[in-house]
C-alpha positions as CSV (number, residue, x, y, z in Angstrom):
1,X,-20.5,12.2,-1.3
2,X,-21.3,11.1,2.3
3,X,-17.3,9.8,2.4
4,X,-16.5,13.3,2.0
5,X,-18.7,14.8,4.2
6,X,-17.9,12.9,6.9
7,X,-14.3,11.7,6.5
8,X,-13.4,15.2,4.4
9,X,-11.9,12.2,1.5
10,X,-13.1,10.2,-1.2
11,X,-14.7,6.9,-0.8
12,X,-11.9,6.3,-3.7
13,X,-9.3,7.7,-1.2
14,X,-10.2,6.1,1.6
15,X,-9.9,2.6,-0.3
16,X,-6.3,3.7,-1.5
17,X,-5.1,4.8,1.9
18,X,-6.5,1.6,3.9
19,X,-5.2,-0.7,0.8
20,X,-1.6,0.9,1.1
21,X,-1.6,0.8,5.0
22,X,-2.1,-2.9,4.3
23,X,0.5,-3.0,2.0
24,X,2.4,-1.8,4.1
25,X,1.8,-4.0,7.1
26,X,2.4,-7.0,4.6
27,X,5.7,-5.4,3.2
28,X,6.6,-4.9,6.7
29,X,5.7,-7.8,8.9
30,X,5.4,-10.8,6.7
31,X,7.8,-12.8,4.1
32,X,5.5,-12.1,1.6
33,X,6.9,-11.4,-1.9
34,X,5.9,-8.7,-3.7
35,X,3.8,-10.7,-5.8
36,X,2.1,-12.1,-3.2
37,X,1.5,-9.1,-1.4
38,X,-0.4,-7.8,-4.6
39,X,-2.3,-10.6,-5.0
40,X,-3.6,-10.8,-1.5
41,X,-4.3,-6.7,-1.7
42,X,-6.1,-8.0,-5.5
43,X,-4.2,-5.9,-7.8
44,X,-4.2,-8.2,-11.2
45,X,-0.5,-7.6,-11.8
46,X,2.4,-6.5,-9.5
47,X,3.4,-4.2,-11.7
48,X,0.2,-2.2,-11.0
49,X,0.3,-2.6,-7.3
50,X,4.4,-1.2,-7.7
51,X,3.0,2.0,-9.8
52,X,0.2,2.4,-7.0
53,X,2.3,1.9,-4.6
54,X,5.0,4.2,-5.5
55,X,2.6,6.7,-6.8
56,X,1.4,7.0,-3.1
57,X,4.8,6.8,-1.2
58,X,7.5,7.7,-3.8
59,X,9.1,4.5,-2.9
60,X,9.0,1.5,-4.6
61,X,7.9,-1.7,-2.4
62,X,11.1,-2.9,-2.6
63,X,12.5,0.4,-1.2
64,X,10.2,0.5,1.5
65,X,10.5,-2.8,2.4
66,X,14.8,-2.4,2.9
67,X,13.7,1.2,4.7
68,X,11.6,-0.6,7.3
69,X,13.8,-3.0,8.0
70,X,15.5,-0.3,10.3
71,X,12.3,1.6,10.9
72,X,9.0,0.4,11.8
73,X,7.5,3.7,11.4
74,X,4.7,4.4,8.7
């Protein structure tokens, strides 16, 4: 309740939107496999951190990893 008073979000979405702008950063800047990437973010299986991930960008890691290879917006 304090999360959304102050921040107008979800202590819930708050977690999701700092864990994806890390999973981003990782996709992005490192060599990281995808399966790594999860593992570091602690998702149990990639396959979960793919659905979260592409639940939250409509991209699949792999997408948004070949997109920011010419953009390194986000």
């Amino acid at each position: 309740m304090l999360c959304r008073q102050i921040a107008g979000r979800s202590a819930l979405q708050l977690l999701h939107e700092r864990l994806l702008l890390e999973a981003k950063r990782q996709l992005t800047y490192t060599n990281m496999t995808i399966g790594q990437v999860s593992d570091s973010l602690g998702f149990s299986e990639p396959a979960y951190f793919t659905r979260f991930f592409k639940r939250n960008t409509a991209l699949s890691p792999r997408d948004f990893r070949l997109g920011s290879k010419h953009s390194h917006k986000y």
